[in-house]
C-alpha positions in Angstrom: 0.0 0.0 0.0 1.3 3.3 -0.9 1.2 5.0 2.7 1.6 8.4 1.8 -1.1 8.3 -0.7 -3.2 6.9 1.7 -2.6 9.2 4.3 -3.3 12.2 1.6 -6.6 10.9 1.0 -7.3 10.2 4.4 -6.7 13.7 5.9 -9.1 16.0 6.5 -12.3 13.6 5.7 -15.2 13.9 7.9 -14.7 11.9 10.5 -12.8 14.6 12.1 -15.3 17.1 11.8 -18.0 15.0 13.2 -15.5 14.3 16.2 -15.1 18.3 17.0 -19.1 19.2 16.1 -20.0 16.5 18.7 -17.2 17.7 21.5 -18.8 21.0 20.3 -22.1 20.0 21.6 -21.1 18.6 25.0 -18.8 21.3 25.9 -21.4 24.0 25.1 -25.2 22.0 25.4 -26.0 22.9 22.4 -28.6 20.6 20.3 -26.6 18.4 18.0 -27.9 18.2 14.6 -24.6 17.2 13.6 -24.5 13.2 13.0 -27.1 11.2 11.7 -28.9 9.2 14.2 -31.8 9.2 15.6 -32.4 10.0 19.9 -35.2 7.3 20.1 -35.2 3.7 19.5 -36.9 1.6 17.1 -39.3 -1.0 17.5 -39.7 -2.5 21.2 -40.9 -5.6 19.5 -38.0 -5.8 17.7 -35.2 -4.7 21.1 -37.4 -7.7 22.7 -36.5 -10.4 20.3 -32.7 -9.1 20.7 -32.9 -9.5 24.7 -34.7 -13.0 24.3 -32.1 -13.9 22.0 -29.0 -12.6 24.4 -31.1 -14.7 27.3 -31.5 -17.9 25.0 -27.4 -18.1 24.7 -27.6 -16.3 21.0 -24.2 -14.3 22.3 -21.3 -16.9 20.1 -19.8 -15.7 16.6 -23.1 -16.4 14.1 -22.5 -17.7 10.6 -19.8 -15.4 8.7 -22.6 -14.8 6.0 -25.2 -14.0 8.6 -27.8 -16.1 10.2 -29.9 -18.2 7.9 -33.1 -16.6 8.5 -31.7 -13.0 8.0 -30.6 -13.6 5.0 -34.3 -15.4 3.4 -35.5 -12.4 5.8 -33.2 -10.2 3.2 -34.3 -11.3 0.0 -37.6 -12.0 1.1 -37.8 -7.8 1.3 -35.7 -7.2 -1.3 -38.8 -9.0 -3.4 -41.4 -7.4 -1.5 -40.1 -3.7 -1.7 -38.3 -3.7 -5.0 -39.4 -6.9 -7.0 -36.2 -8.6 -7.1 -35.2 -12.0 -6.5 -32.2 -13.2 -4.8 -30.8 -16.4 -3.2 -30.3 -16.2 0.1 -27.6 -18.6 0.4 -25.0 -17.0 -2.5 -26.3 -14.0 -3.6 -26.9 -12.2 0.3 -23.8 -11.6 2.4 -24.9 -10.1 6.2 -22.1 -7.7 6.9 -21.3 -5.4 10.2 -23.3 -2.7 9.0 -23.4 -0.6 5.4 -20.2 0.9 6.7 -18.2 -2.4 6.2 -20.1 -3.7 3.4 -18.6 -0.5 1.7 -15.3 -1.1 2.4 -15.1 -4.9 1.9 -17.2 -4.1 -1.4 -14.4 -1.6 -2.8 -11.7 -3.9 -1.5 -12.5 -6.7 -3.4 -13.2 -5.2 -6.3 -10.8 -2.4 -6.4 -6.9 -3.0 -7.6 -4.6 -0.3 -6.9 -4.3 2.4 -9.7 -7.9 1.8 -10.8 -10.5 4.4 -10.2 -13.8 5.5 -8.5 -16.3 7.4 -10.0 -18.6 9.0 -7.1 -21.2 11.7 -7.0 -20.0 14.3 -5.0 -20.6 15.3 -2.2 -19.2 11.8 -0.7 -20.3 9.9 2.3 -17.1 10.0 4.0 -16.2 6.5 4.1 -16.0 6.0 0.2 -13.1 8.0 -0.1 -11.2 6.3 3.0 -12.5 2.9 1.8 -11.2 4.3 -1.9 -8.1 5.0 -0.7 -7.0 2.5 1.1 -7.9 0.4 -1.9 -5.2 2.2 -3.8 -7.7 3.7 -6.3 -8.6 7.1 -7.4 -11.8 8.8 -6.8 -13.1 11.0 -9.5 -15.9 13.3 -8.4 -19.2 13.9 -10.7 -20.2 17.3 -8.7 -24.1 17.6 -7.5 -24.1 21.4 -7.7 -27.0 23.9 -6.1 -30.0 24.3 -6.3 -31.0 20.9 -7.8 -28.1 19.0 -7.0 -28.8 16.2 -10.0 -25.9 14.3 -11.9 -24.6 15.9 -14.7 -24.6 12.9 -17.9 -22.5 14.0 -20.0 -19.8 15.1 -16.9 -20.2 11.2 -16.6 -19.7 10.1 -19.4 -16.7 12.4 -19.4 -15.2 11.1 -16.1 -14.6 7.5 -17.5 -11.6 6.5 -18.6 -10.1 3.4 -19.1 -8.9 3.1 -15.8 -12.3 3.2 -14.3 -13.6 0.2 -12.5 -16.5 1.4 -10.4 -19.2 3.8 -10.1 -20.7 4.9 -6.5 -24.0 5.3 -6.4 -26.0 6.8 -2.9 -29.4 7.1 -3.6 -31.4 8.7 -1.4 -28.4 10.7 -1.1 -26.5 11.7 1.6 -26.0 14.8 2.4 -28.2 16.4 -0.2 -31.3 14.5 -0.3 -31.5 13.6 -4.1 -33.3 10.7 -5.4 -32.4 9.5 -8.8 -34.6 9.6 -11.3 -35.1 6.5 -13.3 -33.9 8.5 -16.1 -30.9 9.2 -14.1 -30.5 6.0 -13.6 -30.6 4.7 -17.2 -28.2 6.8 -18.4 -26.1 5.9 -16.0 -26.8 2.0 -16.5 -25.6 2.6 -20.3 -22.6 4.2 -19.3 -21.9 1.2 -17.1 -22.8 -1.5 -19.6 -21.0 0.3 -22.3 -17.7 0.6 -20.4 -18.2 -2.7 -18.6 -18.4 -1.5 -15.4 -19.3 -2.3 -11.7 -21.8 0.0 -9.8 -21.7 -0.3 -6.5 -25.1 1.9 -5.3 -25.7 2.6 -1.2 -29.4 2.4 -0.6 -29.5 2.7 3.3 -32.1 5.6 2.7 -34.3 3.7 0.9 -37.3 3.9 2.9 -36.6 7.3 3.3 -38.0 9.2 0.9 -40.5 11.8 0.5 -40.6 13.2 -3.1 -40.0 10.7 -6.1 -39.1 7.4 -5.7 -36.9 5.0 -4.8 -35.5 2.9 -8.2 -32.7 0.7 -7.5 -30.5 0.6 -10.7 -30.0 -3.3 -10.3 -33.6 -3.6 -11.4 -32.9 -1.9 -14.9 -32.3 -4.2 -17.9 -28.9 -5.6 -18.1 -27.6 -4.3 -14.7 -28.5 -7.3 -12.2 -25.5 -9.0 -13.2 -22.8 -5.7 -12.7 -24.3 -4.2 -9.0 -23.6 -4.9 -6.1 -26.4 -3.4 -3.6 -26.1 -2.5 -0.2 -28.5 -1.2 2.8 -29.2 -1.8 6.7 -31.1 -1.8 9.3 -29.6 1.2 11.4 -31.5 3.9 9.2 -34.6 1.9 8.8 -35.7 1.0 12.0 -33.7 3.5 14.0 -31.5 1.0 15.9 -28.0 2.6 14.4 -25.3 1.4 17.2 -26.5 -2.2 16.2 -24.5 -2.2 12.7 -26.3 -4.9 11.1 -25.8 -4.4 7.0 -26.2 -6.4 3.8 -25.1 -7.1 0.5 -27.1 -8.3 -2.0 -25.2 -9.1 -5.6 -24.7 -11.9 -8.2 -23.1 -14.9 -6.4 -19.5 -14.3 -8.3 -19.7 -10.9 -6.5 -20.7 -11.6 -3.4 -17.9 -14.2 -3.5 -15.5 -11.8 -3.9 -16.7 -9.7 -0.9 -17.2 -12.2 1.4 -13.6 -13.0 0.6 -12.3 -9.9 1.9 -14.9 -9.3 4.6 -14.3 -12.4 6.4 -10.8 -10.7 7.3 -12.3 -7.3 8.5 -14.9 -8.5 11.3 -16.0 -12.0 10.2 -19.3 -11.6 11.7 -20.9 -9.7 14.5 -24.5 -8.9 16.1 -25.6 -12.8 16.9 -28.6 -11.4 18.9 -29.2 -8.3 16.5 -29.5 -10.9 13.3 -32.9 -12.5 14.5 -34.3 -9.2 15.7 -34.2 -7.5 11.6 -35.1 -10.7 10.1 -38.2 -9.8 12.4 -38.0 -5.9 11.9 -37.6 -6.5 8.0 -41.2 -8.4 8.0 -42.5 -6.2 9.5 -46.4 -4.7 8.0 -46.0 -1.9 5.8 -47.8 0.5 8.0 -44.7 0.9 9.7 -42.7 2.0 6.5 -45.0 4.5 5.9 -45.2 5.3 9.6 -41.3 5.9 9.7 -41.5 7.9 6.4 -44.5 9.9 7.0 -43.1 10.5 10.9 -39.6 11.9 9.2 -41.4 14.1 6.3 -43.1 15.6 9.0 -39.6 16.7 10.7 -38.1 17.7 7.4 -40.3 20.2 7.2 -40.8 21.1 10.7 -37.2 21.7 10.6 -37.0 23.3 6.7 -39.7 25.6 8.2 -37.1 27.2 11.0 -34.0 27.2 8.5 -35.9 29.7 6.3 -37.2 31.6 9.3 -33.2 32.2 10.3 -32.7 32.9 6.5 -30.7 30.3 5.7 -31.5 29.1 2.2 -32.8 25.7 1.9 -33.1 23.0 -0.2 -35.3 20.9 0.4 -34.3 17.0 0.1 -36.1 14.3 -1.3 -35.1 11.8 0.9 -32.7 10.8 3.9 -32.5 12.5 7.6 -30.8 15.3 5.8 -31.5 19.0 4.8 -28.8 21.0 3.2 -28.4 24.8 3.7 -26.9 27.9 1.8 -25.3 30.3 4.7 -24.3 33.0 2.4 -27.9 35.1 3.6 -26.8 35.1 7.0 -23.3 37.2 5.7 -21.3 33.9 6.1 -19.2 32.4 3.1 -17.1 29.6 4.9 -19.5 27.0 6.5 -16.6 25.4 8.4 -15.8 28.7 10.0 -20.1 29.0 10.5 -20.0 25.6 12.1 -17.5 26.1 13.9 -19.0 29.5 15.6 -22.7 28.6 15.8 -22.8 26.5 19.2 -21.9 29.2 20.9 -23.9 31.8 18.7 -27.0 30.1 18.9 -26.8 26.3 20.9 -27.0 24.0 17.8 -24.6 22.1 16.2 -24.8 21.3 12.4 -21.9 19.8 9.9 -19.8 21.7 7.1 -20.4 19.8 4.1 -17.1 21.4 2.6 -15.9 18.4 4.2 -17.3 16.4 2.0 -16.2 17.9 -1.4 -13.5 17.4 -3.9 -14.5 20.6 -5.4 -14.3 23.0 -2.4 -15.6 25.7 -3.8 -18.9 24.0 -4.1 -18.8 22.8 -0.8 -18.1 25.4 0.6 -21.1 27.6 1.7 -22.9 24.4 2.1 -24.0 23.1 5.8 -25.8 20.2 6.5 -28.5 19.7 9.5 -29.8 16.3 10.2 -33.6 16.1 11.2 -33.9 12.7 12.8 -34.7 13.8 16.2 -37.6 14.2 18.7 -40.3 16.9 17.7 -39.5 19.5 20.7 -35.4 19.2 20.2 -35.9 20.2 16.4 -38.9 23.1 17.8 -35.9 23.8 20.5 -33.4 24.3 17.4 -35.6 25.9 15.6 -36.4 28.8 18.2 -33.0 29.2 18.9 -31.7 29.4 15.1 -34.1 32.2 14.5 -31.8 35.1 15.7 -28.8 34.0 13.3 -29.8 36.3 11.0 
């Protein structure tokens, strides 16, 4: 591994930021609307069958895949949400959340030298995982007000060192959904260039406007994408880390190669509990998505009253903000200065940019919380102006 390139990618990525926004937060009470979780748990049906579980002796190293029944639970709701069929025992791989499916994903699949291409603004992880692959990320910028994926700056971006494509739809931090015309065009770049998309869909019950498409269901791409999602986002139950990959069995094979030498396994008593959560009636899908479009705006409706701009997302826990009406330009300096301006914390999303310039007036506030803490925010945003 080429160390220094590693450590030049490394630096500066968000992790860092979320570390000093959250010792921010304790150090001055202020609300932290910083990282994405939620403060309330998910089902108690669901924490029950975990507790039963850890009482019943469920507390060794499960199967490296996962469980059985998680993995039929899996592809049971991969049929049920998005019509697609997969095997349970090759084609579903139980991982220690999204997080580590990423990385043991871009692992496998990456050799150094090759590239990345990734809409931008990234997750965080992609580029660590990308880097410590030994590939290259090459942004495709999401630019304001829309923030939508420019096709010919796509098609552009390939070159014949290109390997993967990133997908995050709903996407975090901005919110888009892609279109299914988005989508196709970026299917036929892939198919034309023979290329891997690897697409994060750990938002996909999330989402308020559009809908949710994944790009594995679109002719001539089931055999090229390796899916991912989990249960922390979906049924508010984050700190348990239980993820999934779902893929064509000669790609699952290759990540199950590299992730049985990153954890193995994890989360016996978790596993049982979201193969329960993931039956679960669709009245609480729509609960948890009507419940979280409710906060979005609840919260949209404050940013504007403190004059931020705001763009409204689609989908995820998300809403991203303009702070040049409030007489800012730097949002890491406006960060930075607004839990002791005003008691909330909220995350630069230059942090999350290639292109800085882009990023840079750009701050992101997560809306995944209790009704009176985003009322609380709210009241106390409304004097940043």
């Amino acid at each position: 591994m080429n160390r220094p390139l590693l450590a030049r990618h490394l630096d500066g990525l968000g992790t860092t930021i979320f570390a000093e926004m959250s010792a921010l937060a304790r150090s001055t009470g202020a609300i932290n609307l910083g990282q994405g979780f939620p403060d309330t748990d998910g089902p108690a049906e669901v924490i029950e069958i975990a507790v039963a579980a850890m009482r019943d002796g469920v507390n060794q190293y499960p199967p490296g895949d996962g469980i059985p029944d998680l993995r039929l639970a899996v592809a049971e709701h991969r049929q049920r949400f998005r019509g697609q069929t997969f095997d349970p025992d090759s084609e579903v791989l139980i991982t220690t959340g999204a997080t580590e499916a990423i990385a043991a994903t871009l692992l496998a699949l990456l050799e150094p030298g090759d590239e990345v291409i990734a809409l931008e603004p990234f997750y965080d992880s992609y580029a660590a995982c990308i880097a410590m692959a030994g590939a290259r990320r090459v942004g495709v910028t999401l630019r304001p007000p829309y923030f939508r994926p420019d096709p010919d700056e796509l098609r552009a971006a390939v070159t014949d060192r290109t390997r993967v494509i990133m997908l995050n739809s709903p996407h975090n931090p901005t919110g888009t959904v892609l279109t299914r015309a988005e989508l196709e065009s970026i299917a036929a770049i892939a198919i034309e260039h023979d290329l891997i998309v690897v697409t994060d869909e750990v938002y996909e019950h999330l989402v308020y406007d559009g809908e949710h498409i994944p790009i594995a269901g679109l002719p001539g791409m089931r055999e090229r994408t390796v899916t991912i999602s989990s249960a922390g986002k979906t049924f508010s139950f984050t700190g348990w880390k239980i993820g999934w990959v779902c893929a064509p069995r000669e790609l699952i094979a290759a990540v199950r190669t590299t992730k049985q030498f990153l954890t193995y396994t994890s989360g016996a008593p978790f596993q049982p509990a979201i193969a329960h959560a993931l039956r679960l009636p669709d009245a609480y899908f729509d609960g948890l998505r009507e419940d979280l479009r409710y906060k979005r705006d609840l919260l949209g409706g404050g940013l504007r009253a403190a004059g931020l701009t705001v763009y409204e997302p689609q989908g995820t826990y998300f809403t991203t903000t303009d702070i040049t009406p409030l007489g800012y330009a730097d949002g890491l300096d406006f960060c930075r200065r607004l839990p002791e301006l005003r008691g909330v914390v909220a995350i630069p999303e230059v942090v999350f940019f290639d292109d800085v310039e882009v990023g840079r007036p750009l701050v992101r506030f997560a809306f995944c919380k209790r009704v009176e803490v985003l009322e609380e925010a709210a009241k106390r945003l409304a004097a940043t102006g």
